[in-house]
N, C-alpha and C positions, 0 to 999 in steps of 0.2 A: 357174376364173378366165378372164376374158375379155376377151383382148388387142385393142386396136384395131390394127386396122391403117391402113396409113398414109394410105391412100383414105379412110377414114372420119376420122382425124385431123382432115386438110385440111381435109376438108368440114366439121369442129366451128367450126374456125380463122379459116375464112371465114364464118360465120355473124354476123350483124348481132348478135344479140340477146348473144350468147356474148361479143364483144369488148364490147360494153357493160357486160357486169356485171361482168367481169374489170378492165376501165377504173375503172369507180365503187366496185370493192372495193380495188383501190390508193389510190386517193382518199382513201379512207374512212382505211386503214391509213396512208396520211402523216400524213395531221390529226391521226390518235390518238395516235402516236409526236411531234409536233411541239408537240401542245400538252401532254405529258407534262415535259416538259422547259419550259414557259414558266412565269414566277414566275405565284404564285396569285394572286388578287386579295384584299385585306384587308377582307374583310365581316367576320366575327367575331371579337370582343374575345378574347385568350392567355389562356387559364386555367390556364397552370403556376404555380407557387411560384417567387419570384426569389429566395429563401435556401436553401441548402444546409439538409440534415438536422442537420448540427453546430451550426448559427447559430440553426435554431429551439432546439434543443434545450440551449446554453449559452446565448440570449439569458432560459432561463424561470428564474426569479427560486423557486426550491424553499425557500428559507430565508426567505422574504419575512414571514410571520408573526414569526418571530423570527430576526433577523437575528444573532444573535449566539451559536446554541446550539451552534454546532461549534467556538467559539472557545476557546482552551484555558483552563482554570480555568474553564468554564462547569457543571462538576456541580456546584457550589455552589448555583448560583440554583435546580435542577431538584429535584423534589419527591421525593427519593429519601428510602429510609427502611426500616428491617429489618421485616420480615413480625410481623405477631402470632402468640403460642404460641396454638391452641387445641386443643378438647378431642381432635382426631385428630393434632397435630404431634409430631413428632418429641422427644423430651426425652430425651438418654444416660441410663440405668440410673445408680441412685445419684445422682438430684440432682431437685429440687424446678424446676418451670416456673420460680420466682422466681428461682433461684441460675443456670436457663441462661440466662433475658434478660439477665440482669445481667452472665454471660461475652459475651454477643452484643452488650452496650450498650457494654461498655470496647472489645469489638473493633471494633466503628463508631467508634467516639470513635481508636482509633488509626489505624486506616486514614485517617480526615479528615486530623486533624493530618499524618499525610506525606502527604497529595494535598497540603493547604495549605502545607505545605514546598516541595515540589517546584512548586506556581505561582509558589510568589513568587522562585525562581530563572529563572523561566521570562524569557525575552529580556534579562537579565544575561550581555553579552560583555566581554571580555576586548579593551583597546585593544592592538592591534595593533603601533604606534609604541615603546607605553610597554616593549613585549616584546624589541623589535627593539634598542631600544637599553639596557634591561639586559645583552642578551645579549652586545652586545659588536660586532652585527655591520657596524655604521656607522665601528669604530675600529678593528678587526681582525680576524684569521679567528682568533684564540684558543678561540672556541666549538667550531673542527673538531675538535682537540685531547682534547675531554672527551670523559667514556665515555658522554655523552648525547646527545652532538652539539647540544646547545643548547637540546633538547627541555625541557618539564617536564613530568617525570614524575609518575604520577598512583599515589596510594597502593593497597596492596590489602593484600587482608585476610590473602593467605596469598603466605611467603616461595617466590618463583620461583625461587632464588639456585641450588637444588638441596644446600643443602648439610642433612647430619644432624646434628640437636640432638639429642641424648640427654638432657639436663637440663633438667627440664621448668623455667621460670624460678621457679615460684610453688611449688617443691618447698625443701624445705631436706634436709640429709645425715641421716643414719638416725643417729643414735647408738649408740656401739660397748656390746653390754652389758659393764655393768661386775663381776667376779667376786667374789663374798662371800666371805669367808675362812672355811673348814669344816675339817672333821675333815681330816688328808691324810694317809693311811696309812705314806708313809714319809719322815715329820717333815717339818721346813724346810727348805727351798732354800739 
């Protein structure tokens, strides 16, 4: 490694040529830093998206062909329809192709009928008003009182009550057999 010494510094320091290019690379190094930091000039037209990925992506219309197939009670209109038996399908052991489409026709025909049940209850509410003041709560707090608190209770199929029935209701009692009169080894009673 090889140190200048200070005799030879000097003499770099003073040299004409040496302060010049040191001069015009400061120069150089303002301007670059100066005009780094100045607004750009608007030559070419913004080629971003001005909507968010959300707003393309709910503005696209997916149902546009048929705007109404997600709407409830729409498996009616669609072409739905139980499969045909053929010579490879399935048929239970013990029953004729004809006798299983015919279990497979009533079971389509029953599943319809409750989808068709269950649409036409579909947006059937309960006003509000008419509840409030059945219930009492416009004239009094009587409703706190009940073992429902005002509610209406909705039926089910099996007793929550916890309590044991032993008698089943659609039984009736055994009858007691009755004793034929025989021989009795030692006579009448």
């Amino acid at each position: 490694l090889h140190l200048l010494s200070h005799k030879s510094f000097t003499s770099t320091c003073n040299n004409p040529n040496t302060k010049m290019k040191t001069t015009a690379a400061f120069v150089i190094a303002t301007a670059a830093s100066a005009a780094a930091f100045a607004p750009q000039p608007a030559g070419r037209p913004e080629t971003s998206l001005n909507k968010s990925i959300f707003q393309i992506v709910s503005d696209m219309d997916l149902f546009a062909p048929k705007a109404d197939q997600n709407n409830y009670g729409a498996r009616t209109k669609k072409d739905l329809k139980v499969g045909n038996i053929g010579s490879n399908s399935y048929v239970p052991s013990g029953m004729t192709a004809e006798q299983y489409n015919k279990i497979r026709a009533a079971e389509k025909s029953k599943k319809d009928a409750n989808y068709a049940k269950n649409v036409a209850k579909a947006g059937v509410f309960k006003d509000y008003t008419d509840f409030y003041i059945k219930r009492g709560t416009d004239l009094n707090q009587g409703w706190k009182k009940s073992v429902t608190l005002g509610h209406d209770m909705a039926k089910t199929k099996y007793d929550w009550s916890g309590k044991q029935e032993t008698a089943k209701p659609f039984a009736t009692e055994a009858k007691k057999p009755v004793k034929k009169a025989g021989f009795n080894l030692f006579g009448k009673k």
